[in-house]
C-alpha positions in Angstrom: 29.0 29.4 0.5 26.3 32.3 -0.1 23.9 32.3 -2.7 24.9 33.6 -5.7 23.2 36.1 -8.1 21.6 33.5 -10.8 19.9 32.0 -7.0 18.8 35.2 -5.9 16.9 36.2 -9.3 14.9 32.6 -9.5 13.6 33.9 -6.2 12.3 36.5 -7.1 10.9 34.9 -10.1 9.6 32.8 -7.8 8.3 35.5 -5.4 7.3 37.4 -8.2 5.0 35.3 -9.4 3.2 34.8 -6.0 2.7 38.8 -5.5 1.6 39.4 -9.4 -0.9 36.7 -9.6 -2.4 37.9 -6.0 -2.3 41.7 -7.4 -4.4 40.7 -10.3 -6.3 39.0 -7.8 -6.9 42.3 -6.0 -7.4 44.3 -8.9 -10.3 42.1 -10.5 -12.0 41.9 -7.1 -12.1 45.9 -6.8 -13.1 47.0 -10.9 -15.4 43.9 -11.5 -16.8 43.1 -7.6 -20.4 42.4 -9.3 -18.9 39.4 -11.5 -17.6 37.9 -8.7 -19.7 38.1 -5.6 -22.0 35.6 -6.4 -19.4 33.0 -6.4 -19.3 33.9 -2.2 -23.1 33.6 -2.3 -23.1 37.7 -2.2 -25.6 39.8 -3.6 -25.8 43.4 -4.1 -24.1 46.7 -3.0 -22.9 45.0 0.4 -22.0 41.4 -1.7 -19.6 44.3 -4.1 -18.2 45.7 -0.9 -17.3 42.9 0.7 -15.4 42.0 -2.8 -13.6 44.9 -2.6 -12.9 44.2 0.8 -11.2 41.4 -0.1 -9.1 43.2 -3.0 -8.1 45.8 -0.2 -7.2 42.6 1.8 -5.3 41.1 -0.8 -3.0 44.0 -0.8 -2.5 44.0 2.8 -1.5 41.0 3.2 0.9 41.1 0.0 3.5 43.5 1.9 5.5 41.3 2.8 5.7 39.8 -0.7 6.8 43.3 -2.2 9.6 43.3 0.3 10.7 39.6 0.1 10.5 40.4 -4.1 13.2 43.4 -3.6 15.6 41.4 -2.1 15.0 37.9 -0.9 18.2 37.0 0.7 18.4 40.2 2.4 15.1 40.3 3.5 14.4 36.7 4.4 12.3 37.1 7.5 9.9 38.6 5.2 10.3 35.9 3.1 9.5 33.5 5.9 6.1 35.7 6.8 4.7 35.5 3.5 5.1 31.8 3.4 3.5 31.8 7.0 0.9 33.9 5.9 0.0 31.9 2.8 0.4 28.9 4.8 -2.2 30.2 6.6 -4.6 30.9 3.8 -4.6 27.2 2.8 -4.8 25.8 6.3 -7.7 28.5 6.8 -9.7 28.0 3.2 -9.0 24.5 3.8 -11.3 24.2 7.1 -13.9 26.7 5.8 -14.3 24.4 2.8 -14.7 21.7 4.9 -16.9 22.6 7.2 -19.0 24.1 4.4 -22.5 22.2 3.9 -22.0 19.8 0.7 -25.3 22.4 -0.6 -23.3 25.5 -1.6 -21.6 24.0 -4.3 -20.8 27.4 -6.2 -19.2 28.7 -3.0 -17.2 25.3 -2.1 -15.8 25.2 -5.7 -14.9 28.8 -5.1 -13.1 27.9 -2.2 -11.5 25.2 -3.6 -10.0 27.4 -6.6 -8.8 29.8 -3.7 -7.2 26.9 -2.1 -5.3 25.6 -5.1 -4.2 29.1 -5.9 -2.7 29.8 -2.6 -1.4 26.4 -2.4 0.9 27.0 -6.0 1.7 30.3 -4.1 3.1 28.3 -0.9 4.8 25.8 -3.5 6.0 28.7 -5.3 7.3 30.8 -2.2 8.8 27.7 -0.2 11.1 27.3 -3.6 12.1 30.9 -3.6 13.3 30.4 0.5 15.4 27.2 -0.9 16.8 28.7 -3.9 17.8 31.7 -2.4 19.5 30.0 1.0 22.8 31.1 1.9 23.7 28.1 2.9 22.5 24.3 2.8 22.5 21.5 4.5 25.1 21.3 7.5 26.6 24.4 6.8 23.1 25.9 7.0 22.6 24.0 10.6 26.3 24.7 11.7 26.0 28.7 11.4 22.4 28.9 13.2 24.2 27.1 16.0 27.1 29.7 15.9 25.1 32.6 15.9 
């Protein structure tokens, strides 16, 4: 049974909402890096330029979003790479905070927004790859086997 049409749009809702948030994200970083770089404990012209680093980042890595967003049935594997990579981003701001000394209390809540706002993203995305399978359940397990 493939997924139908109705399926395929709440994906890209889904998917949608991921890459616009992260956009704005970007955006903010890059026209306003002053307001935000002493939340990373940054200062100054290279504190700005590392936050526009991190808006040029964001962009990057949101590729695979913009793809996944056109179709996601179609282009599933990038799909499955933008959960990955946001996976990634939670396991990864996850340790930093951790590891971070209980002292920097701006930066660690900082973190800690980063890591609930990736971590609604993964939510978000790992809906968008079960809404818009073409299959479920056994049938989903019976044609990997067959191909």
């Amino acid at each position: 049974m493939s997924a139908d049409p109705g399926r395929v749009w709440v994906a890209r809702v889904l998917v949608g909402a991921v890459l616009f948030a992260n956009v704005q994200c970007a955006v903010a970083f890059w026209r306003s890096p002053a307001g935000y770089a002493p939340a990373f404990e940054l200062a100054g012209a290279s504190g700005e330029a590392a936050i526009q680093g991190f808006a040029v980042l964001f962009l990057m890595w949101n590729v695979p979003y913009a793809v996944a967003l056109w179709h996601p049935r179609r282009h599933r594997a990038a799909l499955w790479q933008a959960l990955v990579m946001q996976a990634l981003g939670v396991a990864g701001e996850s340790l930093i905070w951790w590891h971070l000394p209980a002292a920097h209390v701006v930066l660690r809540e900082s973190l800690l927004r980063f890591i609930l706002f990736d971590a609604g993203g993964l939510v978000a995305l790992s809906a968008a790859i079960a809404v818009s399978a073409r299959r479920s359940g056994l049938a989903q397990t019976s044609r990997v086997v067959e191909t």
